[in-house]
C-alpha positions in Angstrom: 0.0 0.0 0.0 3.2 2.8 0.7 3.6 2.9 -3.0 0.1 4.6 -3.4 1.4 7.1 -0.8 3.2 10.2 -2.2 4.3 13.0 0.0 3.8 16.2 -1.6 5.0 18.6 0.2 7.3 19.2 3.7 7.4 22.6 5.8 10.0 23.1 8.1 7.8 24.3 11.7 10.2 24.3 14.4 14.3 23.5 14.7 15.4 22.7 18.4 18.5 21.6 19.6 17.4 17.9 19.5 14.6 17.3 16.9 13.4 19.5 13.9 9.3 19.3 13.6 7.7 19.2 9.9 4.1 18.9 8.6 4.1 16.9 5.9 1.0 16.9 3.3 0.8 13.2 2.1 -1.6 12.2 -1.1 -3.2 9.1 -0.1 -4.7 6.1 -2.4 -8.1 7.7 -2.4 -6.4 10.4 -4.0 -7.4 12.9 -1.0 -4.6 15.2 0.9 -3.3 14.3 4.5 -1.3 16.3 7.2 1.0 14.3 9.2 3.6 15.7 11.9 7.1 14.5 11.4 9.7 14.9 13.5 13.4 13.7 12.6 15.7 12.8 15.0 19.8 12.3 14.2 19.7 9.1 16.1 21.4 8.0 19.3 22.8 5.3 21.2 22.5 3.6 24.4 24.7 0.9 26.8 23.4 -1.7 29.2 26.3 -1.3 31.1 26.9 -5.2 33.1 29.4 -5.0 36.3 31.6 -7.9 37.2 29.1 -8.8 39.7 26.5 -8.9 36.8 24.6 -5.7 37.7 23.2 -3.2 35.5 24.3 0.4 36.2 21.3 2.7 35.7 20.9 6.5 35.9 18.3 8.0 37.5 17.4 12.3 36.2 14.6 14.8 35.6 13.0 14.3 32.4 11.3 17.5 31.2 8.6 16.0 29.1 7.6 14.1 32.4 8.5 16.5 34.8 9.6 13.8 37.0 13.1 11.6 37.5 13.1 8.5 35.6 15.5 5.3 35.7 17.2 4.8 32.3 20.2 2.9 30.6 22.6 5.6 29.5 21.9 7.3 26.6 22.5 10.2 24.0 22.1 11.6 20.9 25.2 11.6 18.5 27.2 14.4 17.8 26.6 14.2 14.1 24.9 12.2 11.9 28.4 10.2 11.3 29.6 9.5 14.3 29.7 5.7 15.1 27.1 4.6 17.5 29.6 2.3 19.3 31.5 5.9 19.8 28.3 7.9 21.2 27.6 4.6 23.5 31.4 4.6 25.0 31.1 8.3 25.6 27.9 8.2 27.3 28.7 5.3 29.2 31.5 7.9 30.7 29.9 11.0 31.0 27.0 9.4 32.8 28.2 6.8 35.0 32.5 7.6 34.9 33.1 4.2 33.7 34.9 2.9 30.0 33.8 -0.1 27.9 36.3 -3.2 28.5 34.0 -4.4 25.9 30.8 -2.9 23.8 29.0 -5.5 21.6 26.1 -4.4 19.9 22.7 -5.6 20.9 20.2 -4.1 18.5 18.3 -1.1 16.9 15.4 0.5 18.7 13.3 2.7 16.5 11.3 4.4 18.9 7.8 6.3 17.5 7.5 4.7 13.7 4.4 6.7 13.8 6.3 10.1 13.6 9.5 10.1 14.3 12.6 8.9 12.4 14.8 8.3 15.7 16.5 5.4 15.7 18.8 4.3 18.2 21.5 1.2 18.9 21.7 0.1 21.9 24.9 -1.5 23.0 26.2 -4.4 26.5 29.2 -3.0 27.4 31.2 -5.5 29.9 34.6 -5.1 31.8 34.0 -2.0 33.0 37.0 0.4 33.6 36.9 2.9 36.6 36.7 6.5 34.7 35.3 10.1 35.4 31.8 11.0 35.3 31.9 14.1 32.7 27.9 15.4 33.1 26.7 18.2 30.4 25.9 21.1 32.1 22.4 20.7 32.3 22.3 17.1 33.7 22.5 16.3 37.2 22.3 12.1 37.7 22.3 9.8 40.1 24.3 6.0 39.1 22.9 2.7 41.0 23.6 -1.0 40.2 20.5 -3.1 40.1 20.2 -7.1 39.6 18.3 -7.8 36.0 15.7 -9.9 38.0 15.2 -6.4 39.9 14.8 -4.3 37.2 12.7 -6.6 35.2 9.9 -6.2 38.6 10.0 -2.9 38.1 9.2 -2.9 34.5 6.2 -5.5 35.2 5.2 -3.3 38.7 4.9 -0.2 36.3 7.6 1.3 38.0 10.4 1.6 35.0 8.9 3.0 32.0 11.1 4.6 29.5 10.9 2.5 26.3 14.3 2.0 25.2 15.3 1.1 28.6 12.7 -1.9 28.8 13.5 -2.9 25.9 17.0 -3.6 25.8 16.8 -5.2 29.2 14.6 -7.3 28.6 16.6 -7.8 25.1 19.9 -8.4 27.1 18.1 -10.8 29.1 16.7 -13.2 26.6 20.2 -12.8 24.9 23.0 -13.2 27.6 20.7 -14.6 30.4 18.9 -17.2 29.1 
């Protein structure tokens, strides 16, 4: 059926730092005119970061959107749209928790609103942790804890953990390395 679909037209509504918003005029099979939001994204990665005790390291911080602290993997968008994912992951993995990849495997592609958004981001295990310094961006104040995979995966279920990316590479990391 996408080959009946033909977008016409793209306008530019609003550039942030993070995404760029467009509404997009789309002709659709019936041969009528329809508006859908878009909103590109550069992409991003994120780490399950695994200690040598097998813990995950998680950050909790404010999230805006929410207005409330929420626990996460460590994430970030990429510098540019060619920077390696494997090189955002390391970097965040340092600025966020102050700990370097021993190893970073990748673990699989998350693209997270297919409705309207383009954002698409890898999501790496990183293993043998190395003892570094935590390098926040100005703007981010965060917390680091270690939590057991069995513990994290009752707070998904309890409604307790709920960012997207976060459940889903757990629960990805689980069925891969766990199981």
């Amino acid at each position: 059926m996408s080959e009946k679909m033909k977008r016409m037209k793209r306008e530019l509504k609003y550039e942030g730092s993070i995404v760029k918003v467009y509404m997009d005029e789309v002709e659709l099979p019936n041969g009528k005119i329809a508006k859908w939001d878009f909103i590109n994204h550069d992409g991003a990665a994120a780490v399950v970061p695994v200690t040598s005790e097998g813990k995950i390291l998680m950050v909790k911080q404010y999230r805006n959107a929410l207005d409330r602290d929420t626990l996460e993997i460590p994430a970030g968008k990429l510098d540019d749209i060619s920077e390696e994912t494997s090189v955002c992951a390391a970097r965040e993995l340092e600025e966020e928790t102050g700990y370097k990849p021993g190893k970073l495997e990748f673990l699989m592609t998350l693209c997270t609103w297919v409705a309207f958004t383009n954002e698409k981001i890898d999501v790496y295990v990183a293993t043998d942790l190395i003892p570094a310094k935590q390098n926040l961006d100005e703007d981010e104040f965060i917390d680091v804890k270690a939590y057991s995979v069995d513990d994290l995966k009752e707070k998904i279920f309890k409604g307790e953990l709920q960012d997207a990316k976060t459940i889903s590479a757990i629960l990805a990391y689980d069925t891969k390395y766990r199981k």
